[in-house]
Backbone as XML, in Angstrom:
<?xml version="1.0"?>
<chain id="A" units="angstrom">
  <residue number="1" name="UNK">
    <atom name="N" x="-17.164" y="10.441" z="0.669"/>
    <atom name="CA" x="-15.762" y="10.782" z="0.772"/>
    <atom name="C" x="-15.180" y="10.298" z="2.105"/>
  </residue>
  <residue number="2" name="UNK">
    <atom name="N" x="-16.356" y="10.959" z="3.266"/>
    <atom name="CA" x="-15.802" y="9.747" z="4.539"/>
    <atom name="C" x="-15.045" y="8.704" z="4.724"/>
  </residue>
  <residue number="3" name="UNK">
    <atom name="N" x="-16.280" y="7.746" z="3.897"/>
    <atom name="CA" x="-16.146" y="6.370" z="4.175"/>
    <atom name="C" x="-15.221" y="5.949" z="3.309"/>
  </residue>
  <residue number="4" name="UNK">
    <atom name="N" x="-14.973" y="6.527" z="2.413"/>
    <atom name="CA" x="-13.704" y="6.255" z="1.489"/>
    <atom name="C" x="-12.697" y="6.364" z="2.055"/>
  </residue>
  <residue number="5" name="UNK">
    <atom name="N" x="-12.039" y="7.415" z="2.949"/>
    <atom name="CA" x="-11.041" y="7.495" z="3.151"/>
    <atom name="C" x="-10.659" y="6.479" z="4.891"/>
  </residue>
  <residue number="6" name="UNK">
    <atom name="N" x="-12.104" y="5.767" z="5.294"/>
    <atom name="CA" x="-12.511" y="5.131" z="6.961"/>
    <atom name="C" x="-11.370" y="3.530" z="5.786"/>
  </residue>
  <residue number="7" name="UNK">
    <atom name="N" x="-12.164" y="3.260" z="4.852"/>
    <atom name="CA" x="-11.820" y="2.097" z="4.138"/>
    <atom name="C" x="-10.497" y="2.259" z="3.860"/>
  </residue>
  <residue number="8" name="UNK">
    <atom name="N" x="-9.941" y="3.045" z="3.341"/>
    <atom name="CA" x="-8.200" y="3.686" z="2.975"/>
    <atom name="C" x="-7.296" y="3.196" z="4.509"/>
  </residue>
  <residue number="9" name="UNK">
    <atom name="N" x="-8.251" y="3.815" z="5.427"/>
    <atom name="CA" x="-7.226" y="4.095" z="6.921"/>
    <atom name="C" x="-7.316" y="2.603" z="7.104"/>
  </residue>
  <residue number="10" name="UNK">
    <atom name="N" x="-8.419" y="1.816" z="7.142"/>
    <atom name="CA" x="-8.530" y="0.797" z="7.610"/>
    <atom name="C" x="-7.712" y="-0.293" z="6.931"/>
  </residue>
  <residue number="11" name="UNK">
    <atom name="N" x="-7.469" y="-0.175" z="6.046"/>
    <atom name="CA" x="-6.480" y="-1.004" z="4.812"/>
    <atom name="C" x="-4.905" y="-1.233" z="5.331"/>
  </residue>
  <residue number="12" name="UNK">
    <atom name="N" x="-4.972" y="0.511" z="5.537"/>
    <atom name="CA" x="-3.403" y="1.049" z="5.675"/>
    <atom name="C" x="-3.202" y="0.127" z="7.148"/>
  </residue>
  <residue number="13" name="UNK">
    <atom name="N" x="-3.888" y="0.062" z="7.630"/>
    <atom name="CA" x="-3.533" y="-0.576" z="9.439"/>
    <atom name="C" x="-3.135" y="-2.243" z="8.835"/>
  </residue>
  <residue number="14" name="UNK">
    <atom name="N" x="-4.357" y="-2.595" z="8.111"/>
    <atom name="CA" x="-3.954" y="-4.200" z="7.714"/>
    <atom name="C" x="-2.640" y="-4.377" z="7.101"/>
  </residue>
  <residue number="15" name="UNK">
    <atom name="N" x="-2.536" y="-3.307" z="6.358"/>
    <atom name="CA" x="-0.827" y="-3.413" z="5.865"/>
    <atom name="C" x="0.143" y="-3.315" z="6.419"/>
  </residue>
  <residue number="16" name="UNK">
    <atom name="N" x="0.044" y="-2.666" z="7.443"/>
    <atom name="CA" x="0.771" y="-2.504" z="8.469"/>
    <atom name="C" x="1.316" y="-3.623" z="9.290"/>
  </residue>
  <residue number="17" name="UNK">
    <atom name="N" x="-0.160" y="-3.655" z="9.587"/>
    <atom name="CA" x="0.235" y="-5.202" z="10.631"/>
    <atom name="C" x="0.633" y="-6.359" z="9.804"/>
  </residue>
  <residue number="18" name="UNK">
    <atom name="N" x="0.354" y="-6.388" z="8.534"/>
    <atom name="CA" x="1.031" y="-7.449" z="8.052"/>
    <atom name="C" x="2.478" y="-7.205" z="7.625"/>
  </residue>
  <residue number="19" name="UNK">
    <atom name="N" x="2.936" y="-6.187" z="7.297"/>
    <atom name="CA" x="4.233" y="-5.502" z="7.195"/>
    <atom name="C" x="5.023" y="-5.828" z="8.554"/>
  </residue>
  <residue number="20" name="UNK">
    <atom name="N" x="4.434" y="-5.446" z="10.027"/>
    <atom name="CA" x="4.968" y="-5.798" z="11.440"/>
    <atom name="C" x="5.205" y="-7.370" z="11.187"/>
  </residue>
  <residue number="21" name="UNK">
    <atom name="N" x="4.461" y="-8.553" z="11.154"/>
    <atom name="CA" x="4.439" y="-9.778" z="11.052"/>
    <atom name="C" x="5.511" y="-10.362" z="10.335"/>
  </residue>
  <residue number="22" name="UNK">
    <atom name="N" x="5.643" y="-9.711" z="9.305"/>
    <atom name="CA" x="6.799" y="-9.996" z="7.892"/>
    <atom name="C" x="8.322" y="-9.536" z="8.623"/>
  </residue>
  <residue number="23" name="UNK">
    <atom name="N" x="8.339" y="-8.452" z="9.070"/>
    <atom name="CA" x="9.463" y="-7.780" z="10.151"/>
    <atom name="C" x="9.796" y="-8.858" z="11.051"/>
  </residue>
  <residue number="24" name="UNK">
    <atom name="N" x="8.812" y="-9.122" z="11.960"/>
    <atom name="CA" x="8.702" y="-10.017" z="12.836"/>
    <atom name="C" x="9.733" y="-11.391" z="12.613"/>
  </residue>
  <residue number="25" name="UNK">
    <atom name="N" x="8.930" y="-11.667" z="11.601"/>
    <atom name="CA" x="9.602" y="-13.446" z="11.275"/>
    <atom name="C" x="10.423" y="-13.100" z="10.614"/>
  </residue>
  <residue number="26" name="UNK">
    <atom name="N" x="11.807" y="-11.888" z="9.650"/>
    <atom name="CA" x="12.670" y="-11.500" z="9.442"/>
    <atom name="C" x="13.716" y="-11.627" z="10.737"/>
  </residue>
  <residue number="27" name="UNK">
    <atom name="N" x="13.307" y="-10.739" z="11.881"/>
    <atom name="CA" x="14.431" y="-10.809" z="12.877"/>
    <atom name="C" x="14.394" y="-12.214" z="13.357"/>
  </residue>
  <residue number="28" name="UNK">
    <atom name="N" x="12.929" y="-12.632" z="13.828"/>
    <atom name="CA" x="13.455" y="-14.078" z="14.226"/>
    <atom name="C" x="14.407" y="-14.739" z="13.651"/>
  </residue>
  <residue number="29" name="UNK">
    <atom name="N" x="13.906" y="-14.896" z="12.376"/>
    <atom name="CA" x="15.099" y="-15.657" z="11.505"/>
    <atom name="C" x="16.866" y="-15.662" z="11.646"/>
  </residue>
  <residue number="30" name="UNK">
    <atom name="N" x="17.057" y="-14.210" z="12.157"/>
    <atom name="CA" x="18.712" y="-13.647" z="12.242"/>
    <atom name="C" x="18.422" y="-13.568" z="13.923"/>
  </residue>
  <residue number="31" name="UNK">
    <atom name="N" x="17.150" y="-13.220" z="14.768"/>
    <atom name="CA" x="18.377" y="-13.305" z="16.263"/>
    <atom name="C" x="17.423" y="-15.112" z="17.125"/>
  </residue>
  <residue number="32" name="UNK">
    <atom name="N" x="17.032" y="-15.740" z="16.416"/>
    <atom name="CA" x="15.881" y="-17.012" z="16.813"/>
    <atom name="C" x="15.517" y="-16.012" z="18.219"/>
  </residue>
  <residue number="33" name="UNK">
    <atom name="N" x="15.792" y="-16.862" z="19.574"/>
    <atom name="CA" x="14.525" y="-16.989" z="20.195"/>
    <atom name="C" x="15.062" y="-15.460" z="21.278"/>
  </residue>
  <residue number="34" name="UNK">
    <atom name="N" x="16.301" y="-15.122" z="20.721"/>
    <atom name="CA" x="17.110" y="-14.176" z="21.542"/>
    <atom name="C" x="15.783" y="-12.676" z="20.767"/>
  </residue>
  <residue number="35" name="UNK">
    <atom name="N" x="14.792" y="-13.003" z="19.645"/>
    <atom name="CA" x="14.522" y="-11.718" z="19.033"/>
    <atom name="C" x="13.052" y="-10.895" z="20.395"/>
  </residue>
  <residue number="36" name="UNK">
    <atom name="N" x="12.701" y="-11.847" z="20.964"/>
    <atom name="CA" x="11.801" y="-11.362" z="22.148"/>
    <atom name="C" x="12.356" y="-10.580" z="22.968"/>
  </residue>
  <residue number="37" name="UNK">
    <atom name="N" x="13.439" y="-10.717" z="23.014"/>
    <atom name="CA" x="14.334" y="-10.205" z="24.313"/>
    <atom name="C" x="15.437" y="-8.552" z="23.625"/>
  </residue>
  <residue number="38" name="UNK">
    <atom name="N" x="15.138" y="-8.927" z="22.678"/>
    <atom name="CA" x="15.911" y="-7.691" z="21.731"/>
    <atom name="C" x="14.689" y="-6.820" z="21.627"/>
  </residue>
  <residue number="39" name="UNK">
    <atom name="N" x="13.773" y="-6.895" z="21.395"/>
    <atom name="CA" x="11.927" y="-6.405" z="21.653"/>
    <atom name="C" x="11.902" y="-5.610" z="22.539"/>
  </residue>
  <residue number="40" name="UNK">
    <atom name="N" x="11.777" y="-6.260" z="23.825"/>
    <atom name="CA" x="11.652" y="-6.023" z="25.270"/>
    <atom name="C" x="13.076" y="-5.027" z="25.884"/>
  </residue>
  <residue number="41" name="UNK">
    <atom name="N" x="14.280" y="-5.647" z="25.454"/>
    <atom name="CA" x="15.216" y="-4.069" z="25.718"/>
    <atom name="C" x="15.138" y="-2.749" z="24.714"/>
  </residue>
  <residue number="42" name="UNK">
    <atom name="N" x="15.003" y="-3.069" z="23.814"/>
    <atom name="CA" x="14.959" y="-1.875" z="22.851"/>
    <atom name="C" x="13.740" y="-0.926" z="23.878"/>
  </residue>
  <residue number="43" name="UNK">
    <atom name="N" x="11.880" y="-1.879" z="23.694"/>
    <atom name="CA" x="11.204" y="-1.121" z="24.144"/>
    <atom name="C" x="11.399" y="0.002" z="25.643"/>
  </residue>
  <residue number="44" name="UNK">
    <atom name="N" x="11.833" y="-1.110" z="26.608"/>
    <atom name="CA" x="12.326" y="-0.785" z="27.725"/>
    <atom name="C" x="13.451" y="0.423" z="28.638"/>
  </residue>
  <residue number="45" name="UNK">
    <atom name="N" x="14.481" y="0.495" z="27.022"/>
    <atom name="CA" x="15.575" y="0.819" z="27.260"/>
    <atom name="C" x="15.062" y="2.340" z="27.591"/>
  </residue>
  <residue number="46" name="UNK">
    <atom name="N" x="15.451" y="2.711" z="28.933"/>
    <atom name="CA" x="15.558" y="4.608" z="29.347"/>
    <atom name="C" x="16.201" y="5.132" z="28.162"/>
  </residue>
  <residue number="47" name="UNK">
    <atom name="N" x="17.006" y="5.093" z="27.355"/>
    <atom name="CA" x="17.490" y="6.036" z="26.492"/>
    <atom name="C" x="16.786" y="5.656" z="25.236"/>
  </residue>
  <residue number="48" name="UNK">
    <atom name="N" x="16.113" y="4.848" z="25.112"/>
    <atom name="CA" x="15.268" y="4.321" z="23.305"/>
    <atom name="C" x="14.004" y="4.922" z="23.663"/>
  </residue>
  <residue number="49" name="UNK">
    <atom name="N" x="13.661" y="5.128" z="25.143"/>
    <atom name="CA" x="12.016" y="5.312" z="25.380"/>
    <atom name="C" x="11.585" y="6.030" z="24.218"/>
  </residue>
  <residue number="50" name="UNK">
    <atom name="N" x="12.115" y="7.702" z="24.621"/>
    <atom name="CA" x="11.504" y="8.895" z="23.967"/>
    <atom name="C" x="11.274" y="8.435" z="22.595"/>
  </residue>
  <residue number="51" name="UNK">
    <atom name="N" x="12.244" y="8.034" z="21.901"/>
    <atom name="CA" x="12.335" y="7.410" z="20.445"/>
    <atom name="C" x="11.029" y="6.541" z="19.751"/>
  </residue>
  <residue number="52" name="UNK">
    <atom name="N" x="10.620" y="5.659" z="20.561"/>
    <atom name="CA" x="9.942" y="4.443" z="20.304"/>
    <atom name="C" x="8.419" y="5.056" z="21.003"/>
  </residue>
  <residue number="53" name="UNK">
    <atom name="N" x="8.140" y="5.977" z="22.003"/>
    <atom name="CA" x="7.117" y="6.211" z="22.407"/>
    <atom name="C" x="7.030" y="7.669" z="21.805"/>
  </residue>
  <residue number="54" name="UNK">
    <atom name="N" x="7.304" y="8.464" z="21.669"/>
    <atom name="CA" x="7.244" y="9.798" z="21.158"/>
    <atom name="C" x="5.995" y="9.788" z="20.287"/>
  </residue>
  <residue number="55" name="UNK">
    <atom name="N" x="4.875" y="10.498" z="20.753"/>
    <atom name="CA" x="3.538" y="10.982" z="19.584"/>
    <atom name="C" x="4.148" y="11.416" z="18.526"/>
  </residue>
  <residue number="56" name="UNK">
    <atom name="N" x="3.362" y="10.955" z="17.356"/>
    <atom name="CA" x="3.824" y="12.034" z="16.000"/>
    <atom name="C" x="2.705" y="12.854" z="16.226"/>
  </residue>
  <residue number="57" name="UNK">
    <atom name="N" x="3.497" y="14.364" z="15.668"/>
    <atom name="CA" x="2.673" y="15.218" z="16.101"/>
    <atom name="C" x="1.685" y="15.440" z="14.949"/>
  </residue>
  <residue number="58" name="UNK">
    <atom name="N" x="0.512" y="15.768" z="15.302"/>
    <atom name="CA" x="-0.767" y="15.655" z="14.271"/>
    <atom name="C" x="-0.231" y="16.250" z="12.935"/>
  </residue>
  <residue number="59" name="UNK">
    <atom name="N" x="0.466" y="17.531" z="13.328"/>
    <atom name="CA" x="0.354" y="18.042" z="12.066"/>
    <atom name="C" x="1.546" y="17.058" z="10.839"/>
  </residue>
  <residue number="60" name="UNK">
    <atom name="N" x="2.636" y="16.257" z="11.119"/>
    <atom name="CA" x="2.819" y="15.405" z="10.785"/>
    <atom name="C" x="2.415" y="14.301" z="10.178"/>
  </residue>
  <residue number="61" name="UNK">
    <atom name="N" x="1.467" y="13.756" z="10.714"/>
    <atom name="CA" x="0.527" y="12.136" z="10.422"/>
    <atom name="C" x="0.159" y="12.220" z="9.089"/>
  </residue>
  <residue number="62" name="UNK">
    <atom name="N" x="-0.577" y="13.126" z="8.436"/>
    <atom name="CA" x="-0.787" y="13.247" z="7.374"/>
    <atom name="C" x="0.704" y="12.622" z="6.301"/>
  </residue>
  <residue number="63" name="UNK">
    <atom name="N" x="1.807" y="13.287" z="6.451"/>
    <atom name="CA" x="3.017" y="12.598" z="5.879"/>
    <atom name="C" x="3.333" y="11.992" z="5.725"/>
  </residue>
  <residue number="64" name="UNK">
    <atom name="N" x="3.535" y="11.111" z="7.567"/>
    <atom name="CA" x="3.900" y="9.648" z="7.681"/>
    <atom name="C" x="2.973" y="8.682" z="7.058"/>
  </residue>
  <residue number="65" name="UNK">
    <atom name="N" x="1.727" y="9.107" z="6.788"/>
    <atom name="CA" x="0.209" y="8.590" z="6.018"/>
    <atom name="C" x="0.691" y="8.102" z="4.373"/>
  </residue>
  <residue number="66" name="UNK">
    <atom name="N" x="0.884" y="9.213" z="4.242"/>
    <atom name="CA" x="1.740" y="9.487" z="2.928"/>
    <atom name="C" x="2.844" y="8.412" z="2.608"/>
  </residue>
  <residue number="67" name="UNK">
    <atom name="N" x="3.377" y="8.835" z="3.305"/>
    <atom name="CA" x="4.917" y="7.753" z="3.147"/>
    <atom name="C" x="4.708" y="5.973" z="3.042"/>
  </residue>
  <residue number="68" name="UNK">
    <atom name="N" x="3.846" y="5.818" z="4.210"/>
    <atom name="CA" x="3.851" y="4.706" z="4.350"/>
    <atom name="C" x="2.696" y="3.764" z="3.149"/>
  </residue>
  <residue number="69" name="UNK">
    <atom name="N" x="1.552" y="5.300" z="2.476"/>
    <atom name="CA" x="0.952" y="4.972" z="1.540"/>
    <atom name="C" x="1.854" y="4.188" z="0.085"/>
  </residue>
  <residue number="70" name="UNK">
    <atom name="N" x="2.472" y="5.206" z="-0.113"/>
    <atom name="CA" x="3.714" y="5.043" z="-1.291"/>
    <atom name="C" x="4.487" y="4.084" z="-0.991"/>
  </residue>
  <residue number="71" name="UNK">
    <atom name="N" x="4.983" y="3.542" z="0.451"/>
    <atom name="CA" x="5.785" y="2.144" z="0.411"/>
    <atom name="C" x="5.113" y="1.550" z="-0.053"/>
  </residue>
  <residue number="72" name="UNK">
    <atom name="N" x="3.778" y="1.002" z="0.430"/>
    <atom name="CA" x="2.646" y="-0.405" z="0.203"/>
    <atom name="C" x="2.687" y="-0.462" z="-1.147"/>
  </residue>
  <residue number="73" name="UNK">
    <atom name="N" x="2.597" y="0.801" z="-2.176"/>
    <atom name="CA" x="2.308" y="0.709" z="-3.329"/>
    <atom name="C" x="3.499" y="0.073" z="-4.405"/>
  </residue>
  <residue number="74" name="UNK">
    <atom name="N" x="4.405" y="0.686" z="-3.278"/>
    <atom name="CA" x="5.654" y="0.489" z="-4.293"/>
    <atom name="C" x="5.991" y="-1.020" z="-4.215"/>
  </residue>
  <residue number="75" name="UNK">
    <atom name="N" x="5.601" y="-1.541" z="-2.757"/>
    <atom name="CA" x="5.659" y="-2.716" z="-2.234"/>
    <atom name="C" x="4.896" y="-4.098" z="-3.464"/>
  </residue>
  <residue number="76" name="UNK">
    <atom name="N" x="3.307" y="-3.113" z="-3.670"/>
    <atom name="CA" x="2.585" y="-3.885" z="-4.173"/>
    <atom name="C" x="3.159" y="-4.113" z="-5.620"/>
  </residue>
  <residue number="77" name="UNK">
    <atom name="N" x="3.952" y="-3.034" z="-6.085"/>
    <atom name="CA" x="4.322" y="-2.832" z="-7.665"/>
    <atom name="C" x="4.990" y="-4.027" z="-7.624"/>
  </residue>
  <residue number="78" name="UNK">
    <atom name="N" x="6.355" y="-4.084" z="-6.770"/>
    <atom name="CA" x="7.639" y="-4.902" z="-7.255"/>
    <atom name="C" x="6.878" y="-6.268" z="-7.085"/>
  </residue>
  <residue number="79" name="UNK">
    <atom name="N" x="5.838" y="-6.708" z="-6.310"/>
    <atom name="CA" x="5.464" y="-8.147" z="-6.182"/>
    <atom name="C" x="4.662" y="-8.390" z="-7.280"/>
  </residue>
  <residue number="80" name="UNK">
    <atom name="N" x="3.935" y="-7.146" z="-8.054"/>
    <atom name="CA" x="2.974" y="-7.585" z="-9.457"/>
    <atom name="C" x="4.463" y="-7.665" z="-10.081"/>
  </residue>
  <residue number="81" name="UNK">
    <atom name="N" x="5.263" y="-6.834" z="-10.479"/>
    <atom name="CA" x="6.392" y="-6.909" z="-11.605"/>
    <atom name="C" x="7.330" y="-8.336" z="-11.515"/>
  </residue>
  <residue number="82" name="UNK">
    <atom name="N" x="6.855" y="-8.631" z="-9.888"/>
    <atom name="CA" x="7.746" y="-10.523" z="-10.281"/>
    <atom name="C" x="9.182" y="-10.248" z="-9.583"/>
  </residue>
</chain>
């Protein structure tokens, strides 16, 4: 049951990061080379900090787990349905 769910978590990260990548070359596309610099203030910005750095709190994660489970899937549906 462990390792089932080590393989699940480990999946969910690859999706992720390939989900970030896909994001990625989206904004490039709409801000080109200005999208590094839109990155770097957002991250930077004193009033975005709390926002963008803020822990989710444990008892949370489980949810956001959740949520982001059901995007991928739904993700994976509409690309089998064409």
């Amino acid at each position: 049951m462990k390792n089932r769910r080590n393989v699940q978590l480990a999946q969910l990260i690859i999706q992720l990061d390939l989900l970030r990548d896909e994001l990625y070359e989206e904004l490039l596309d709409h801000c080109g080379s200005r999208a590094d610099d839109l990155m770097r203030l957002l991250q930077n910005s004193e009033n975005k900090r709390e926002i963008f750095t803020k822990p989710i709190p444990s008892n949370e994660k489980k949810a956001y787990i959740g949520l982001l489970e059901a995007l991928f899937l739904s993700a994976a549906n509409e690309k089998s349905a064409g």
